[in-house]
VEXMARBA-537563 format. One record per residue (C-alpha): residue number from 1; residue in one letter; y negated, z negated, x negated. Coordinates in nm, 3 decimals. Layout:
REM residues N
+-----+------+---------+---------+---------+
| pos | code |       v |       w |       u |
+-----+------+---------+---------+---------+
| NUM |    A |       Y |       Z |       X |
...
+-----+------+---------+---------+---------+
//
This chain:
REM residues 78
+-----+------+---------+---------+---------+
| pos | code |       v |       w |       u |
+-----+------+---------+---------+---------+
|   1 |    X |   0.000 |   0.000 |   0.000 |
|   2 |    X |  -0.341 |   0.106 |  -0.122 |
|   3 |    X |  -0.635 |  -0.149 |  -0.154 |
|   4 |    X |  -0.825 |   0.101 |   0.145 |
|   5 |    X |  -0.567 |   0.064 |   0.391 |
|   6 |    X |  -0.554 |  -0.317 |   0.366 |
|   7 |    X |  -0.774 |  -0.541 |   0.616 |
|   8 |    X |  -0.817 |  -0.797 |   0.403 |
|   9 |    X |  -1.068 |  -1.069 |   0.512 |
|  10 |    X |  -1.273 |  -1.276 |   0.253 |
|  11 |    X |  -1.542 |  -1.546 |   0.316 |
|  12 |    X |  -1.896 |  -1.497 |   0.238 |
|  13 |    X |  -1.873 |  -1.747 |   0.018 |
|  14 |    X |  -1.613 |  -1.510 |  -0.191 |
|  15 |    X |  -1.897 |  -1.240 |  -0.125 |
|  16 |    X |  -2.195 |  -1.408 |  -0.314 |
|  17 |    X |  -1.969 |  -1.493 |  -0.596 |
|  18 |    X |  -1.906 |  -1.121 |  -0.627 |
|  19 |    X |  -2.280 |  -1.006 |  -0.642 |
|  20 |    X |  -2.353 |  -1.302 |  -0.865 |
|  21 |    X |  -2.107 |  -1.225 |  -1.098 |
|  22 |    X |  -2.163 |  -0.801 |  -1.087 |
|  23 |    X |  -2.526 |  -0.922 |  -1.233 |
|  24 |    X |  -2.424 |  -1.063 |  -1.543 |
|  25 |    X |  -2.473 |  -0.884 |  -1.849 |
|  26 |    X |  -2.138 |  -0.743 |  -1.909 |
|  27 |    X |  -2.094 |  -0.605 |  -1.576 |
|  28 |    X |  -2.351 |  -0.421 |  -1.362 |
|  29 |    X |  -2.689 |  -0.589 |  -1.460 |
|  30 |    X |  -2.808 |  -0.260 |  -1.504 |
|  31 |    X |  -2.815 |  -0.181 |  -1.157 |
|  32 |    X |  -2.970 |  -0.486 |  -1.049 |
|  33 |    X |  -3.275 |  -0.415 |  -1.209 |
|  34 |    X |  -3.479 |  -0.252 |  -0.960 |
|  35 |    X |  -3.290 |  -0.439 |  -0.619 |
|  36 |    X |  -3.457 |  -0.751 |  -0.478 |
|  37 |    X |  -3.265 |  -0.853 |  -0.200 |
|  38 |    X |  -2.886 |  -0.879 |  -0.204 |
|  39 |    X |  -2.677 |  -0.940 |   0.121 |
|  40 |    X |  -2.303 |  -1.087 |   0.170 |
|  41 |    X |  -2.158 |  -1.085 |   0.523 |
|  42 |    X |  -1.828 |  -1.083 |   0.726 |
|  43 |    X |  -1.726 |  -1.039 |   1.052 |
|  44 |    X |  -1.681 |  -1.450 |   1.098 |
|  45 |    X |  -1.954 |  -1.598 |   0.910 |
|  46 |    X |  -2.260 |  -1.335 |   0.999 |
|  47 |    X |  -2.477 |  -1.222 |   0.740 |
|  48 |    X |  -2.628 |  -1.416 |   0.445 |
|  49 |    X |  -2.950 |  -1.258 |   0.218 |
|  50 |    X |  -3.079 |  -1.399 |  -0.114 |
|  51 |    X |  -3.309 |  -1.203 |  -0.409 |
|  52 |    X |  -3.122 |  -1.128 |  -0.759 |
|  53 |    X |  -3.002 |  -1.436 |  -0.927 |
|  54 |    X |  -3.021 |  -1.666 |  -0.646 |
|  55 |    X |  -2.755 |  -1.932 |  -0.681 |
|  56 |    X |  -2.507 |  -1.929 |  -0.416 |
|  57 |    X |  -2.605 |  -2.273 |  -0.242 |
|  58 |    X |  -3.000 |  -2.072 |  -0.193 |
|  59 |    X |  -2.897 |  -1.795 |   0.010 |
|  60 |    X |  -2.994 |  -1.806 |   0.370 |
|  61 |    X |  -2.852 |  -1.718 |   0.726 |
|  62 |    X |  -2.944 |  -1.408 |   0.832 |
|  63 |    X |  -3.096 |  -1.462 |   1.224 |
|  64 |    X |  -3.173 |  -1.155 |   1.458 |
|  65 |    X |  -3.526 |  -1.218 |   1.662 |
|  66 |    X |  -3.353 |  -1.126 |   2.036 |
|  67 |    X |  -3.699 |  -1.039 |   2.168 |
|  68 |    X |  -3.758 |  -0.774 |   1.883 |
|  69 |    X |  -3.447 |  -0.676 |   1.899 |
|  70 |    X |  -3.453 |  -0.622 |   2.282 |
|  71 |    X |  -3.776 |  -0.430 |   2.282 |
|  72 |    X |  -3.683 |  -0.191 |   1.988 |
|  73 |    X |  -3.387 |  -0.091 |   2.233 |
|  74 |    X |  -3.577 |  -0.046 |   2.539 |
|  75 |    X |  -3.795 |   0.199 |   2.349 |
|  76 |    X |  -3.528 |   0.390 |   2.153 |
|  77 |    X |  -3.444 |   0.753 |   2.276 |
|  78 |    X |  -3.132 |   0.777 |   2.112 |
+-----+------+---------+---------+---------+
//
């Protein structure tokens, strides 16, 4: 079984750890240099948003204003 056809479900915690560590120098620091905000999310735990570098325990809840989001559907013409 290829690692595309699995479902496999990780935490957000697991999520953060993985964009922390891709920053380090001897990964993919290089392409952190120009991105500010970073997000981990899952279909359990929501969404969670911090800038480069942020330790894990720093990264905030991501929370959806209903009344924006109500209005930008009532005018949307898709």
């Amino acid at each position: 079984m290829t690692s595309a056809s699995r479902n496999v479900r990780r935490s957000i915690g697991d999520g953060i750890g993985q964009l922390l560590s891709n920053q380090e120098p001897m990964f993919n620091a290089w392409f952190f240099s120009t991105v500010q905000l970073v997000f981990a999310g899952s279909d359990s735990e929501g969404l969670q948003y911090g800038t480069i570098k942020t330790p894990a325990k720093f990264f905030l809840k991501w929370k959806e204003d209903a009344a924006a989001t109500a209005a930008t559907r009532r005018t949307s013409t898709c």
